[in-house]
C-alpha positions in Angstrom: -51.5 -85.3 -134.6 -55.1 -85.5 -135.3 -57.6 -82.7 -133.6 -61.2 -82.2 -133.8 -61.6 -78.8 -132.7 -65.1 -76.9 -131.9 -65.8 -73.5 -133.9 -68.0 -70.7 -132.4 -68.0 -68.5 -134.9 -70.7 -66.5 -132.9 -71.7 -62.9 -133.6 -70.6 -59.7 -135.4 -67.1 -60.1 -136.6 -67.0 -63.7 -134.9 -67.4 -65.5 -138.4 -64.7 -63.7 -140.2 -61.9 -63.6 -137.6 -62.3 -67.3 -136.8 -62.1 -68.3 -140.7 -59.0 -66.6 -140.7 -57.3 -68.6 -137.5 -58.9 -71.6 -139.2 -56.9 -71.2 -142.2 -53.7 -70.3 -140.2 -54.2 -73.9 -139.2 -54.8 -75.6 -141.4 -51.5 -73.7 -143.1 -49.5 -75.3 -139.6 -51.3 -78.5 -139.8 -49.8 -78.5 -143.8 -46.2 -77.4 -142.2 -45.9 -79.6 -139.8 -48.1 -83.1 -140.3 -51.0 -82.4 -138.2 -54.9 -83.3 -139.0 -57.7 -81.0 -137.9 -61.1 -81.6 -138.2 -63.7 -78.5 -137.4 -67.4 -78.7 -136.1 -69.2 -75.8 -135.4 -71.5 -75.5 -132.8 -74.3 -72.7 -132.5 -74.1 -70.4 -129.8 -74.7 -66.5 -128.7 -77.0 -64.1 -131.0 -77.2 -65.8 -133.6 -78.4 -68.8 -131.5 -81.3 -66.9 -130.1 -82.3 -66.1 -134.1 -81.9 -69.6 -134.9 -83.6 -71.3 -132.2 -85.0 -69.0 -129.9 -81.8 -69.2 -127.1 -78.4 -68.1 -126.6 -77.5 -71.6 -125.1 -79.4 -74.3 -127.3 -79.0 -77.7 -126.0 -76.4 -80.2 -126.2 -73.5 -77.3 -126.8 -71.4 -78.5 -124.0 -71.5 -82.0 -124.8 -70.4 -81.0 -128.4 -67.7 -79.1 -127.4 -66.5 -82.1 -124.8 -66.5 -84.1 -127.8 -63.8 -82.4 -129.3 -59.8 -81.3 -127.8 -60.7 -77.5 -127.8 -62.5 -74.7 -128.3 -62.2 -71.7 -131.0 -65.0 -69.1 -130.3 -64.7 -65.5 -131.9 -67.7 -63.4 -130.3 -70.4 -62.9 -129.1 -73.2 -60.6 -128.5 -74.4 -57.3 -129.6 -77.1 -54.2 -129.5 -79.5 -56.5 -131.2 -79.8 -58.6 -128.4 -79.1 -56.2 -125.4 -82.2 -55.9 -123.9 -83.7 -58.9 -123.3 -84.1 -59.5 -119.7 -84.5 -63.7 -120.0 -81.3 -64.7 -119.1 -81.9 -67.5 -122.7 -82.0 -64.6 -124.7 -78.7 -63.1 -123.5 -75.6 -63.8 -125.6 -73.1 -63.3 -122.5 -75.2 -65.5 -120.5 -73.8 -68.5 -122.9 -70.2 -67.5 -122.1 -71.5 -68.1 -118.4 -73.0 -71.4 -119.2 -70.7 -72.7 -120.8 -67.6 -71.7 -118.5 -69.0 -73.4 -115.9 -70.5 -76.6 -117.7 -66.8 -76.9 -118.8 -65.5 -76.5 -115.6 -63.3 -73.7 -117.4 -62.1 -72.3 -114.6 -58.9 -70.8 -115.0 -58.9 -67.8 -117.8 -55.0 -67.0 -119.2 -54.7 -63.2 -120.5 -51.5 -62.4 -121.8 -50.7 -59.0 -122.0 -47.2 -58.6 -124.2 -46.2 -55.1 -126.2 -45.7 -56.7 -129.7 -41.9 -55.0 -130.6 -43.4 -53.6 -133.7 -46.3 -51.8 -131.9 -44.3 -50.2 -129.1 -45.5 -46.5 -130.1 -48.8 -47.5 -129.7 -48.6 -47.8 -126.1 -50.4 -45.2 -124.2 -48.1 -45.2 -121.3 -44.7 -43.2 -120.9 -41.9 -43.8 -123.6 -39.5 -45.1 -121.2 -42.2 -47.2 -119.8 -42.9 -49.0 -122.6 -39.2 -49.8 -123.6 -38.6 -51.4 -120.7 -41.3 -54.3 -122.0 -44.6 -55.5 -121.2 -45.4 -59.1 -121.2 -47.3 -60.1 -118.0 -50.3 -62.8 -117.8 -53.3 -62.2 -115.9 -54.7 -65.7 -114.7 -58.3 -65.0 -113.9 -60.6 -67.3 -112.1 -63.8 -67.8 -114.0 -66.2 -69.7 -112.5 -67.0 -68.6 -109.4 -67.2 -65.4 -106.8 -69.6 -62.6 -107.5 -70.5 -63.6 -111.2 -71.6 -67.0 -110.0 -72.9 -66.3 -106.3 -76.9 -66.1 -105.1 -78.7 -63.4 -106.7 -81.4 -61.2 -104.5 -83.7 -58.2 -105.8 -86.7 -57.3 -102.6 -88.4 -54.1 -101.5 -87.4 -52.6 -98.2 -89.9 -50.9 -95.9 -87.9 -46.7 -95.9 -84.7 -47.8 -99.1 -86.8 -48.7 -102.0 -85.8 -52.0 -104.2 -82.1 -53.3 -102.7 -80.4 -55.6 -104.7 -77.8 -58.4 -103.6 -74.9 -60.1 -105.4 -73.2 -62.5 -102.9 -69.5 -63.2 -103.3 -68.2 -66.5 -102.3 -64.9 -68.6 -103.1 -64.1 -71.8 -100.8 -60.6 -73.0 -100.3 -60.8 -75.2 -103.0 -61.7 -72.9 -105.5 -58.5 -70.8 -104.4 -56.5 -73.6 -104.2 -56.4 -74.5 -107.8 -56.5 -71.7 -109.6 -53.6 -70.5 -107.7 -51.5 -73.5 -108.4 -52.2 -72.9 -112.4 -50.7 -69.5 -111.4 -47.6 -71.1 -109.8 -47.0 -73.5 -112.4 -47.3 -70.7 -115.3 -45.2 -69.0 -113.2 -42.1 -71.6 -113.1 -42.4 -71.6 -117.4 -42.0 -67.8 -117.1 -40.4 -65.9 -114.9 -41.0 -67.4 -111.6 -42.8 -64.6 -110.4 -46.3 -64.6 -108.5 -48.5 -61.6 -107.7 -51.9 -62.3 -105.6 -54.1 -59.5 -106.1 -57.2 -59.4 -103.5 -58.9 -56.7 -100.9 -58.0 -58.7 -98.2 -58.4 -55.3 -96.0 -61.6 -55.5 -96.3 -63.2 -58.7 -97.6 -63.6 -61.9 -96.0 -63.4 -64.1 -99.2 -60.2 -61.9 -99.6 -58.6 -63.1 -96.4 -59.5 -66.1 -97.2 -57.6 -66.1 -100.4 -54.8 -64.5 -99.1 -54.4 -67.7 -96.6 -54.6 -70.1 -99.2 -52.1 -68.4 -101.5 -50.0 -68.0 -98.9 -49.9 -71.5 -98.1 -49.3 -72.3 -101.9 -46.3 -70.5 -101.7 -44.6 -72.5 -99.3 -44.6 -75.1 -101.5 -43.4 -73.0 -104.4 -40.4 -71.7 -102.8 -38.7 -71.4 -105.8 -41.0 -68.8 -107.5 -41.1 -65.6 -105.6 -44.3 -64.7 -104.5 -46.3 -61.1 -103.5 -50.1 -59.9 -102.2 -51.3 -57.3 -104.0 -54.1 -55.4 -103.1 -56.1 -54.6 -106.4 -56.6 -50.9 -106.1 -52.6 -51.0 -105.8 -52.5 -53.0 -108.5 -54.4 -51.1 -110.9 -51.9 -47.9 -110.4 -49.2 -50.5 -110.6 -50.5 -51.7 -113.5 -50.1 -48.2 -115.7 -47.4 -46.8 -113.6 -45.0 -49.9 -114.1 -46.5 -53.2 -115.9 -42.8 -54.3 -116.3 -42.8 -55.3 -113.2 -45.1 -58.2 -113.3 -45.0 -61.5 -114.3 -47.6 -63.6 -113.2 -50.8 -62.0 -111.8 -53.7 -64.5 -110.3 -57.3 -63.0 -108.9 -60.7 -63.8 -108.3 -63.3 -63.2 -111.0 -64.3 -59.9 -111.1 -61.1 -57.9 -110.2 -59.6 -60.3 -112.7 -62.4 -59.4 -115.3 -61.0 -55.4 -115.0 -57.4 -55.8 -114.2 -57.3 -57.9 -117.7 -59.2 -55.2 -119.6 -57.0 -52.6 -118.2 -53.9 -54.4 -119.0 -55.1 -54.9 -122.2 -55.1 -51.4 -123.1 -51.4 -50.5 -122.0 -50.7 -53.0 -125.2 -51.9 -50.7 -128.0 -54.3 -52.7 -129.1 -57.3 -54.6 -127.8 -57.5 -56.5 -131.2 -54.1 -58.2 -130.9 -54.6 -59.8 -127.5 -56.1 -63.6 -127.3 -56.9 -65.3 -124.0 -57.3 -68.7 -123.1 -60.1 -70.2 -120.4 -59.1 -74.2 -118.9 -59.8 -76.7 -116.5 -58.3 -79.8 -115.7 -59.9 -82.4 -118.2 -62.5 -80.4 -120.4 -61.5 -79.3 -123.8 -59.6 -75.4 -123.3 -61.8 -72.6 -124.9 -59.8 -70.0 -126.6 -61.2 -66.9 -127.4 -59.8 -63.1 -128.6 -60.4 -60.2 -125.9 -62.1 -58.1 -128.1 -66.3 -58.1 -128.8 -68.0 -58.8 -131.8 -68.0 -55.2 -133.0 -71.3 -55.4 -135.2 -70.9 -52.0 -136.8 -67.8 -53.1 -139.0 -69.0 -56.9 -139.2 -69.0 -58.3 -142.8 -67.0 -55.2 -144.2 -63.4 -56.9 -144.0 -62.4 -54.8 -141.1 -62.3 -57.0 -138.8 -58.2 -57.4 -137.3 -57.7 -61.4 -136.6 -54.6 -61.3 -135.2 -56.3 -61.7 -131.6 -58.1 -64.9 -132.9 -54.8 -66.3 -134.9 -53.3 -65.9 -131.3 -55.7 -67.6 -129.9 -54.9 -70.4 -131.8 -51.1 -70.2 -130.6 -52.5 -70.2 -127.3 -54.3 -73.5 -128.3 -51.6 -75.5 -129.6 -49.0 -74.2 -126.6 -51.4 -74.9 -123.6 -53.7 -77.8 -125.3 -52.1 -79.4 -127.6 -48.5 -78.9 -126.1 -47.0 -78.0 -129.4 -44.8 -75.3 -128.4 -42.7 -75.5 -131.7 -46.3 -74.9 -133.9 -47.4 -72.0 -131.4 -44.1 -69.8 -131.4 -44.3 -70.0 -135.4 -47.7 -68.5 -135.1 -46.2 -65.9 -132.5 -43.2 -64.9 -135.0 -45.2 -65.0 -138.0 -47.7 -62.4 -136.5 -44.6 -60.4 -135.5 -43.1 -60.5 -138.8 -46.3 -59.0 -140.5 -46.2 -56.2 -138.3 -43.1 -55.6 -138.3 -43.0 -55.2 -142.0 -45.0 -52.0 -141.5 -48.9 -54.5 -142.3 -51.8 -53.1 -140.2 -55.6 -53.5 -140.1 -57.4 -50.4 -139.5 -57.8 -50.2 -135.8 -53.7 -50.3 -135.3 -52.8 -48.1 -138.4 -51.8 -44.1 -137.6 -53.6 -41.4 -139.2 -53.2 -41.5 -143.1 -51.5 -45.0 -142.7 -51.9 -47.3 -145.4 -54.3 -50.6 -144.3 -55.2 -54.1 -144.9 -58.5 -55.8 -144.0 -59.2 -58.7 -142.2 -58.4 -61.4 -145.3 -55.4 -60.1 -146.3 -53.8 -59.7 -143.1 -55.0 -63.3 -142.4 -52.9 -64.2 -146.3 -50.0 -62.1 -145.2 -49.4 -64.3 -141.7 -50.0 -67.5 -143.6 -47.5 -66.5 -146.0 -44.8 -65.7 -143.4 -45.7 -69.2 -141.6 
């Protein structure tokens, strides 16, 4: 197989986790017969030093020119308060989200066997397993609806975020959710405030339709204040969890941290015919950037996430998966997962040690 695949290094620690998953494949591609050609593409910070805007022109049709996206971060205090929406970093992640119509975002959350005593939650908690995914919708609601700022006559300035999904919308990011579901455990929780909000009853209708036609994965509403006690009293119990935009945008940060480890997590944002963008959860972290710090194992299982979900080369992705598992299991840890007094590797040699066990 022959790839061309778009590199983002981005900001902060962006550059040096993202030449580490590029070496990881280039060490499958050598494994297993595959070609991969790279082009990076400016975006974020470092954009707006470059060229003046987080967003330069012609990114998106770069990126459609190639089969997927590798971005490490983006963002940072040097560029965190401008108030032009071009000279924000995280207004690229917006752009570009919705000129690649990437609107479903896939967050695993798994407890990696080696790092179960890193979990925060209760020791019999965490050995029953963790290993939900959080598929977020990403283009739309809140994030995406009609801003409003205006004076009022006796309140002061009001501001105005309007929320707004349309059956459509619902309609397909719930049927990723189902057919993730049927690969996994055939398990389907809808999380929305449909007590409350309008959009929420509308979801709830559609996803309830949806699940009539997947009548062989079993199928729950969840309503998200619920499902954030849920989430730390018994995360076992998921499989599958599908949301709107913002509720998905918390839920995945909290389920995150039940893990261990923000730095170990990756997540991967599709549509139906634009290249995938796959991305770690963590930020760019500028106060440890160029100092070998960095972990990569988020951005290395990003690129798992790649090959499984864009490139449909399961075989390639699960060697990346036990690879990673290997290293830490043979004790290997980067700073931000090592115990007190623990003996740790930076972000290179980690990235050597997984290549190695590949």
């Amino acid at each position: 197989m022959n790839c061309k695949i778009a590199l983002i290094r981005g900001d902060g620690i962006g550059p040096e986790v993202v030449g580490e998953a590029v070496k990881v494949m280039e060490a499958v591609g050598e494994k297993y017969g595959h070609q991969f050609t790279f082009v990076d593409v400016l975006m974020g910070g470092c954009a707006i030093d470059a060229v003046g805007t987080s967003y330069p022109e012609g990114t998106a049709e770069k990126c459609r020119a190639c089969d997927a996206v590798l971005l490490g971060a983006v963002g940072g205090p040097k560029w965190g308060h401008a108030t032009e929406a071009a000279k924000r970093p995280e207004n690229a992640l917006l752009s570009i989200r919705k000129d690649l119509e990437l609107y479903a975002n896939l967050r695993p959350a798994s407890l990696r066997p080696a790092l179960a005593d890193a979990c925060p939650l209760k020791k019999e908690t965490a050995e029953r397993g963790i290993d939900l995914m959080i598929v977020r919708e990403l283009t739309g609601g809140i994030y995406f609806g009609r801003r409003e700022k205006y004076m009022t006559e006796d309140r002061g300035e009001e501001a105005a975020d309007r929320m707004a999904y349309s059956e459509m919308e619902i309609e397909r990011i719930g049927r990723r959710a189902f057919e993730l579901a049927r690969l996994r455990n055939k398990k389907v929780a809808s999380v929305d405030k449909a007590n409350v909000l309008e959009t929420s009853r509308l979801w709830r209708k559609t996803m309830h339709r949806l699940a009539e036609e997947y009548s062989d994965v079993a199928y729950e509403d969840v309503l998200v204040d619920n499902a954030a006690m849920q989430l730390v009293k018994d995360p076992g119990q998921f499989d599958v969890v599908v949301t709107e935009n913002m509720f998905g945008d918390i839920l995945s940060d909290e389920a995150s941290m039940i893990t261990g480890s923000i730095g170990l997590l990756p997540s991967a944002s599709i549509g139906d015919h634009a290249p995938g963008l796959y991305e770690p959860i963590h930020g760019s972290a500028p106060d440890i950037a160029g100092q070998d710090k960095a972990n990569p194992i988020a951005t290395i299982l990003s690129v798992a996430m790649m090959f499984r979900y864009s490139f449909h080369l399961p075989e390639e992705a699960a060697a990346i998966e036990k690879a990673v598992d290997q290293v830490l299991a043979e004790g290997w840890r980067t700073a931000d997962i090592a115990k007190p007094g623990e003996e740790t590797v930076g972000t290179v040699r980690m990235g050597e040690l997984i290549r190695e066990r590949l």
